[in-house]
MIDRENRO-364879 format. One record per residue (C-alpha): residue in one letter; x, y negated, z negated. Coordinates in Angstrom, 3 decimals, decimal comma. Example, Ala and Ser with C-alpha at 12.3 -4.5 7.8 and 13.67 -1.06 7.14 Angstrom:
residues 2
   aa         xx         yy         zz
    A     12,300      4,500     -7,800
    S     13,670      1,060     -7,140
end
This chain:
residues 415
   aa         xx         yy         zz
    X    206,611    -11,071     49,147
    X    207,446    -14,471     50,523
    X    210,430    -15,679     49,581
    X    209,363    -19,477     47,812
    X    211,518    -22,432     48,563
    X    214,452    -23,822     46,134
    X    213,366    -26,492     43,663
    X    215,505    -29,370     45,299
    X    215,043    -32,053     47,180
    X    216,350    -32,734     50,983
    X    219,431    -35,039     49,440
    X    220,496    -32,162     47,494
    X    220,676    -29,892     50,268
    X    222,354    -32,480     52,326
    X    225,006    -32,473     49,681
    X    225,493    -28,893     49,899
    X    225,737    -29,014     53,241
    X    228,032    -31,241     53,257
    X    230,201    -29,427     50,501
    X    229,814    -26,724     52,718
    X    231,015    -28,441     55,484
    X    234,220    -29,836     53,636
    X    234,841    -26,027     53,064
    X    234,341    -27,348     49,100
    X    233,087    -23,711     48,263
    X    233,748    -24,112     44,833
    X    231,448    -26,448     44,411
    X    228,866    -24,760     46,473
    X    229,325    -21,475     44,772
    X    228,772    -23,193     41,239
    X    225,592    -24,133     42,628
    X    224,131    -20,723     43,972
    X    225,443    -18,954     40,879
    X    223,541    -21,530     38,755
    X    220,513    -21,367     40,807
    X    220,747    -17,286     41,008
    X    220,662    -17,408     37,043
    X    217,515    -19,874     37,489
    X    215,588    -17,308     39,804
    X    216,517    -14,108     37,343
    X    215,038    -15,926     34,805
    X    211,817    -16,579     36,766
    X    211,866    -13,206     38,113
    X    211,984    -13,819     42,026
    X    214,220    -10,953     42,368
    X    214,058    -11,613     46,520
    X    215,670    -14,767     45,712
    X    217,908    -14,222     43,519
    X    218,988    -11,175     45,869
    X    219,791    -13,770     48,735
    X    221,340    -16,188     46,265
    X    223,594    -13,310     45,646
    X    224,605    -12,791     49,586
    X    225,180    -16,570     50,223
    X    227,376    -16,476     47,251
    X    229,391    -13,509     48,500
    X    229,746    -15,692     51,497
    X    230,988    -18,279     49,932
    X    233,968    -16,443     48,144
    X    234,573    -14,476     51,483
    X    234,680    -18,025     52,826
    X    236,747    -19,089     50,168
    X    239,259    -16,453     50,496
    X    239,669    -16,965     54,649
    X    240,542    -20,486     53,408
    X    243,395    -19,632     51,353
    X    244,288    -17,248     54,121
    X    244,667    -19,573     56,856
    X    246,460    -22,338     54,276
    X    248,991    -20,000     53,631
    X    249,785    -18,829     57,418
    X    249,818    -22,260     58,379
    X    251,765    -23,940     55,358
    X    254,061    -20,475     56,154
    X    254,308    -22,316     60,208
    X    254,744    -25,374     59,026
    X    258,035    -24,644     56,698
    X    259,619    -22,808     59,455
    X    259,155    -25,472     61,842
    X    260,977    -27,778     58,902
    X    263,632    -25,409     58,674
    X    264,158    -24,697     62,224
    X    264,875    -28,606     62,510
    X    266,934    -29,133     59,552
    X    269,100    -26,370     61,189
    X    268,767    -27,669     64,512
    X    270,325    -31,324     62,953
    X    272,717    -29,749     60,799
    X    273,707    -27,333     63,943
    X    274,267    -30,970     65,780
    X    276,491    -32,407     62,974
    X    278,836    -29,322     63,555
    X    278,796    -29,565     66,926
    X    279,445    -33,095     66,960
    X    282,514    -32,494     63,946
    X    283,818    -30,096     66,929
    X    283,403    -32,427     69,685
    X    285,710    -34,791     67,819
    X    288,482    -32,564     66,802
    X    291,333    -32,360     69,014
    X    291,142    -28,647     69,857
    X    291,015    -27,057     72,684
    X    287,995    -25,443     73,465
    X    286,563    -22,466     76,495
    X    284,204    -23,998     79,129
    X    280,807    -22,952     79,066
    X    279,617    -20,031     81,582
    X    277,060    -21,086     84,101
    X    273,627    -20,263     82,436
    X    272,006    -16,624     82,913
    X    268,551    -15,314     84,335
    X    268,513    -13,382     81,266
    X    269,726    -13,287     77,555
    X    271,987    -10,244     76,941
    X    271,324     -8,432     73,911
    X    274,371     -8,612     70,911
    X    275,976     -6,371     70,028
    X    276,028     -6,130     66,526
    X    273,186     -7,078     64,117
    X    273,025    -11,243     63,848
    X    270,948    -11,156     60,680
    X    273,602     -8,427     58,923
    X    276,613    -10,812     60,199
    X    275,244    -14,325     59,089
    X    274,004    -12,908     55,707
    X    277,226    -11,774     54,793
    X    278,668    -14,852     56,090
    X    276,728    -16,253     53,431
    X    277,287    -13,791     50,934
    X    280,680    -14,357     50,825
    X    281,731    -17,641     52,103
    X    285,336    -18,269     53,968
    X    285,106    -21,804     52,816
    X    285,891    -23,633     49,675
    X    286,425    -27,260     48,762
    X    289,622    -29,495     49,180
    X    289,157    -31,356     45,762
    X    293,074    -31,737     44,788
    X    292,651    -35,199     43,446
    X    290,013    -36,555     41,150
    X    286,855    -33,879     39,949
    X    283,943    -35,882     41,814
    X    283,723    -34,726     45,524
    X    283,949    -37,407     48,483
    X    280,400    -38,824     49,390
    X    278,778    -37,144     52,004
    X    277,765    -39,026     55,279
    X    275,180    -36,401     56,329
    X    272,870    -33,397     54,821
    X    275,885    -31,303     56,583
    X    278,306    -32,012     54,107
    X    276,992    -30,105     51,213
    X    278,420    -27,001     52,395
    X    282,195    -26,976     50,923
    X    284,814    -28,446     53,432
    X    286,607    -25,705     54,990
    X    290,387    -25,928     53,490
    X    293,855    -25,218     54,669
    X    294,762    -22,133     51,721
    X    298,284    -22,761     50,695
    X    298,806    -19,283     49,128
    X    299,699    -20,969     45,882
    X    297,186    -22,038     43,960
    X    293,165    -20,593     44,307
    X    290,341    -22,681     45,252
    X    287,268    -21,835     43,603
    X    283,686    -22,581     44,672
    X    281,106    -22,759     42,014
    X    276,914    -22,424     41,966
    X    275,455    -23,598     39,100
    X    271,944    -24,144     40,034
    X    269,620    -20,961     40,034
    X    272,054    -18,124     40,459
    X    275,276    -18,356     39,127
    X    277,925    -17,202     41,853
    X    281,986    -18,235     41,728
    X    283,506    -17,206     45,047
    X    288,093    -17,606     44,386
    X    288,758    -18,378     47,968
    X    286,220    -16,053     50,057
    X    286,170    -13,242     47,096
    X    283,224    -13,383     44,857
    X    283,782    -12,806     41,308
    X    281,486    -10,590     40,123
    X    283,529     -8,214     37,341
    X    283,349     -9,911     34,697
    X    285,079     -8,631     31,244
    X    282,475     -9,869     28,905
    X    279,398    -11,821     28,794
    X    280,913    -14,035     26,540
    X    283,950    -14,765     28,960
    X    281,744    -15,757     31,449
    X    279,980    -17,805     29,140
    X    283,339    -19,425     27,739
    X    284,197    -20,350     31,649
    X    280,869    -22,171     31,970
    X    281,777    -23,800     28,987
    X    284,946    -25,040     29,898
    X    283,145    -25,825     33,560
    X    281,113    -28,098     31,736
    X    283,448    -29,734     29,489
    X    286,684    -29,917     31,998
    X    287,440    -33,538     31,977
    X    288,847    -33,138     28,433
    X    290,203    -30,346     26,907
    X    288,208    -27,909     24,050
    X    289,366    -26,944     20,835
    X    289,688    -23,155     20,502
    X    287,295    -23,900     16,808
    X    284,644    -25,376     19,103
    X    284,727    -22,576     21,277
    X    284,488    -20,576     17,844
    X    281,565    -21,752     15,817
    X    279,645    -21,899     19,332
    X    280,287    -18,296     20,296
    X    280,862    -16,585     17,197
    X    279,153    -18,973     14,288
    X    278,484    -15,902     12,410
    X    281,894    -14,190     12,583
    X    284,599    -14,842      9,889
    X    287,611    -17,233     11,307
    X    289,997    -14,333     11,802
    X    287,252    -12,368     13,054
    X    286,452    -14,769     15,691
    X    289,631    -15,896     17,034
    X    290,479    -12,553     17,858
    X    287,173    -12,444     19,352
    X    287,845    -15,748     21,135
    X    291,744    -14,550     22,511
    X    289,826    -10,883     23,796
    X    287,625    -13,035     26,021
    X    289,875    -15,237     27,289
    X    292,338    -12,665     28,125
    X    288,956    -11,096     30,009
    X    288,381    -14,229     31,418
    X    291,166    -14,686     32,736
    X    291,845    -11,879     34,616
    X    288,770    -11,763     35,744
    X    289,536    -15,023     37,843
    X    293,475    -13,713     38,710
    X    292,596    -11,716     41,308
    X    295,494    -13,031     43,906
    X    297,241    -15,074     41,749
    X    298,630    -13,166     39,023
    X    301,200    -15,713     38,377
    X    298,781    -18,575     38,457
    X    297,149    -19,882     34,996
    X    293,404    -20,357     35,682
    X    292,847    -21,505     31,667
    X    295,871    -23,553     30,294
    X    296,295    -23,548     26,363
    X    297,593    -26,424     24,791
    X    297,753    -27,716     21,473
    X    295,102    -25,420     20,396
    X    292,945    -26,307     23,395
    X    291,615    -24,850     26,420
    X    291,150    -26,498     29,554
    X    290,550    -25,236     33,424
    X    293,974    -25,441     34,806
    X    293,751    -28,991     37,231
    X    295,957    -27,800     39,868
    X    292,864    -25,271     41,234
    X    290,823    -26,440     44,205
    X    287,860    -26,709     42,541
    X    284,132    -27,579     44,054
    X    280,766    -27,365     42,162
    X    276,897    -27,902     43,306
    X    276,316    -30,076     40,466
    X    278,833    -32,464     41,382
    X    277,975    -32,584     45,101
    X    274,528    -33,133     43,828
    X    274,677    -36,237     41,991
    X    277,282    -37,458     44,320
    X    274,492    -37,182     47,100
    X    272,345    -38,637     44,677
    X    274,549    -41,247     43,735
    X    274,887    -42,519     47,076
    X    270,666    -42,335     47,841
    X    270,268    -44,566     44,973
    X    273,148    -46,958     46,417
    X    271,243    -46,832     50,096
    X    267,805    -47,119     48,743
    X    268,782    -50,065     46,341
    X    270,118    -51,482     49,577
    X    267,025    -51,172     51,619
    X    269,076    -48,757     53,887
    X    265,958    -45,851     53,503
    X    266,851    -44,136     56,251
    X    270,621    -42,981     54,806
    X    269,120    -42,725     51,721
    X    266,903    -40,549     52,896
    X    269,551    -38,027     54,465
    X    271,793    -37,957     50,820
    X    268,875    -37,447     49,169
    X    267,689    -34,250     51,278
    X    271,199    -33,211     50,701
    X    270,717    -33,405     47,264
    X    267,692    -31,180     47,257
    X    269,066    -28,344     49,270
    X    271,500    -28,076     46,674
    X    269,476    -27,661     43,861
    X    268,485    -24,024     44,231
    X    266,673    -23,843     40,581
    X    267,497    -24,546     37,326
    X    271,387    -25,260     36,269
    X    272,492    -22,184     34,311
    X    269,190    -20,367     34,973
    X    270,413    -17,230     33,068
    X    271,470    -19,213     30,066
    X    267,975    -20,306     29,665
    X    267,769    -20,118     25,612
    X    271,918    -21,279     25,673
    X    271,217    -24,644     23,340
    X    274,371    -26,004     25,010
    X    273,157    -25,903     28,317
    X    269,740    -27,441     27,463
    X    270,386    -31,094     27,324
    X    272,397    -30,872     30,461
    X    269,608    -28,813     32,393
    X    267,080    -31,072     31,203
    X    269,192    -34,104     32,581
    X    269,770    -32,766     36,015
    X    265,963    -31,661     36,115
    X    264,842    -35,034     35,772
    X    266,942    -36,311     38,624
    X    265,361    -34,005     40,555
    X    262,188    -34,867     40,022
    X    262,398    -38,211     40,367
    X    264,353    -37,856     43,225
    X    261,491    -35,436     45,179
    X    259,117    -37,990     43,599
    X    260,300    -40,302     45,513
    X    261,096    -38,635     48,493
    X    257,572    -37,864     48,276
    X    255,973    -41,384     48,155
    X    258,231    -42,373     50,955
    X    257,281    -39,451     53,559
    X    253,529    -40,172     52,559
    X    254,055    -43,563     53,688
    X    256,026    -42,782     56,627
    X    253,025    -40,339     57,767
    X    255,279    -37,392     57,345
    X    252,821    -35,458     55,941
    X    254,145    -32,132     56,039
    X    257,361    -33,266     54,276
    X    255,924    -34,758     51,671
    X    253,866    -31,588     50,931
    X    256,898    -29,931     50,579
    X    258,476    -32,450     48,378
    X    255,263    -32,811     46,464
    X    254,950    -28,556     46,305
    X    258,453    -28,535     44,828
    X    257,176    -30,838     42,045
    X    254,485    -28,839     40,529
    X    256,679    -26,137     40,679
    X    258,602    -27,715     37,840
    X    256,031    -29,760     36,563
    X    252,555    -28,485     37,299
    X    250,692    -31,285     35,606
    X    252,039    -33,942     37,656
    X    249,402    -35,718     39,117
    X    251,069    -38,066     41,378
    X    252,671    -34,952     42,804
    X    249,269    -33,904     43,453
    X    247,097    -36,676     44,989
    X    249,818    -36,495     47,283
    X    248,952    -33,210     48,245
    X    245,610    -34,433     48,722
    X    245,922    -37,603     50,761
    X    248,981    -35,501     52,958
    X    246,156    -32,401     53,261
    X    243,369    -34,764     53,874
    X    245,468    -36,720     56,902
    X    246,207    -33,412     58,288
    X    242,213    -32,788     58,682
    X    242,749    -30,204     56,406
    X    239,956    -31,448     53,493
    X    239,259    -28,189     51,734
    X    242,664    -27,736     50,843
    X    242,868    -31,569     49,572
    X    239,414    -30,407     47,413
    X    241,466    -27,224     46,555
    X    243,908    -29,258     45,176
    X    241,869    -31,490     42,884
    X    240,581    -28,318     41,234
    X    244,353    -27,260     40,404
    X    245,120    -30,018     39,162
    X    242,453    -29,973     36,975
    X    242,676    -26,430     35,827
    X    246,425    -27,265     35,280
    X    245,684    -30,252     32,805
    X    243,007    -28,386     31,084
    X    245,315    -25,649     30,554
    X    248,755    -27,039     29,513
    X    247,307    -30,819     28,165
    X    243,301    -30,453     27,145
    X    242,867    -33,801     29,072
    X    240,821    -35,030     31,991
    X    242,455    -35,831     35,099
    X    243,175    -40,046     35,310
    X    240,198    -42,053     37,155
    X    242,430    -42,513     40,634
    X    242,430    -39,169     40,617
    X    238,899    -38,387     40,527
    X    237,973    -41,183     42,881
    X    240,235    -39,573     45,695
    X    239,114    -36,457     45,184
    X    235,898    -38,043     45,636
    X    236,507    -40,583     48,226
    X    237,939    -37,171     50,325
    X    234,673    -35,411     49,607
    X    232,093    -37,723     50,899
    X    234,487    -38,734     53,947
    X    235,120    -42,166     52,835
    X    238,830    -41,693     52,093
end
């Protein structure tokens, strides 16, 4: 039997070639699935069969998409990190150059690269893992401003065998490293908790009640200050490992407070001191510095402050705080690399958003114009159709107008 022609006419099958073309196969799939229910009605079961192939098609299509957006977003991250390493790599190199050190000349360069002799990738992750660094912070609790992306690592200090310096992660995984020993015996959960507590709260000292009611608001008073001296006599000896004539927590006047004499750095501080000193350079018109604290910023923020403390109501207000700097920080770091034609940063940036905040729609018609000036339209089209999936899902509501036009300014090649 002679397969009969679809009912449309030659503009409609110039749009779906031209969906097709645009690698829009969502759209085009819609289509054939509504026509195949259309020819199962009428009974052409010849073309409803070849409906049913060019739909295949079209999801096999869809699926080499996603493939080769993934491989090449995969590419194009490494290439980001590779330079961020290769400019941090040139800070150090330059903080060596200026030192007055002596330093071995460099061998003639060989034919061929000789082989190491122990693993790289074993060495520099446990380099990592356990950091021979920590901060010089003897004076007040905010860090010095950075000058460069390079200076969020802590500044290597001179130990002075007295007194421990203690390096702190807050954001995602929480990690405390006393001089290059991680701390990771811990006498109680609610030691550890009563150190992130006092972490928080050390420019003023906490009344052992406060630490109380927070930790034990169900306990009778007797009950919990027992409960409250068993933890901090955990706590503490937790963090004496090398010092066991140093005080880590001093108690005063029925207070507790982190003892001020430790060498103390934290991520959070370096972050919004980075941040700090964007906002200075941007409000300055100085982009380009702002630029670097800013990205200095974001490699410190490694996920949520206290991840693991996630239902903790005293860590809320302060997660939610540092959050929204974030955000608005990536949001505009975002704006400004679409502007500057940086396209792959600003996907990045923009990727890092909806993360967080998946209904974001700023975050994602910059995805689109950034995919769309990479030639890269079907993922811009890709990304209209999260976006709206996302706002259906978490809001009920339409995406705004500017977001429909682009998405369909980038369809019919007019963007």
């Amino acid at each position: 039997m002679a397969v009969r022609p679809l009912p449309v006419e030659n503009e409609q099958w110039q749009r779906l070639d031209d969906l097709t073309s645009t690698g829009d196969y969502h759209a085009v799939k819609q289509w054939l699935t509504a026509a195949q229910a259309a020819a199962r009605q009428q009974g052409d079961v010849a073309l409803e069969n070849l409906l049913a192939v060019a739909a295949q098609l079209c999801e096999t299509c869809f699926h080499h998409q996603e493939e080769l957006a993934t491989y090449k977003q995969e590419y194009e991250t490494a290439v980001m990190r590779e330079q961020t390493m290769r400019q941090q790599l040139h800070s150090v190199l330059q903080a060596i150059e200026g030192m007055d050190t002596a330093v071995p000349a460099l061998e003639p360069a060989r034919q061929m690269i000789e082989p190491p002799q122990t693993n790289l990738w074993q060495r520099a992750r446990g380099i990592l893992k356990k950091p021979s660094f920590v901060p010089d912070i003897s004076g007040p609790t905010i860090p010095t401003i950075a000058k460069s992306p390079i200076e969020t690592v802590p500044h290597m200090v001179e130990m002075d065998g007295e007194r421990p310096s203690l390096t702190v992660y807050c954001f995602g995984s929480f990690q405390v490293y006393e001089d290059d020993h991680v701390i990771d015996e811990w006498a109680s959960r609610k030691g550890k908790a009563i150190f992130k507590y006092l972490l928080m709260h050390r420019d003023r000292p906490v009344a052992k009640e406060q630490l109380m009611d927070l930790f034990w608001p169900n306990s009778r008073p007797d009950a919990a200050r027992n409960n409250l001296n068993v933890a901090i006599y955990g706590l503490r000896q937790a963090l004496r490992n090398g010092y066991p004539d140093f005080s880590h927590i001093i108690f005063q006047d029925d207070c507790y407070i982190l003892n001020p004499e430790m060498r103390l750095w934290v991520d959070v501080d370096a972050f919004e001191a980075h941040l700090h000193q964007g906002n200075i350079y941007w409000q300055q018109n100085q982009q380009e510095q702002a630029v670097y604290e800013y990205q200095a910023a974001a490699s410190l923020y490694q996920g949520e402050f206290l991840a693991e403390d996630r239902y903790e109501e005293w860590v809320f207000p302060r997660r939610q705080q540092l959050q929204e700097a974030y955000l608005e920080m990536l949001a505009l770091l975002s704006r400004h690399y679409l502007d500057n034609e940086d396209f792959t940063a600003c996907i990045d940036c923009s990727q890092k958003i909806l993360n967080i905040e998946p209904c974001q729609e700023a975050a994602h018609r910059h995805l689109m114009q950034a995919y769309y000036r990479l030639g890269q339209a079907y993922l811009a089209i890709r990304q209209y159709h999260e976006c709206v999936t996302a706002l259906q899902m978490e809001l009920d509501v339409p995406p705004e107008d500017r977001t429909t036009k682009l998405y369909e300014s980038i369809r019919q090649r007019t963007y």
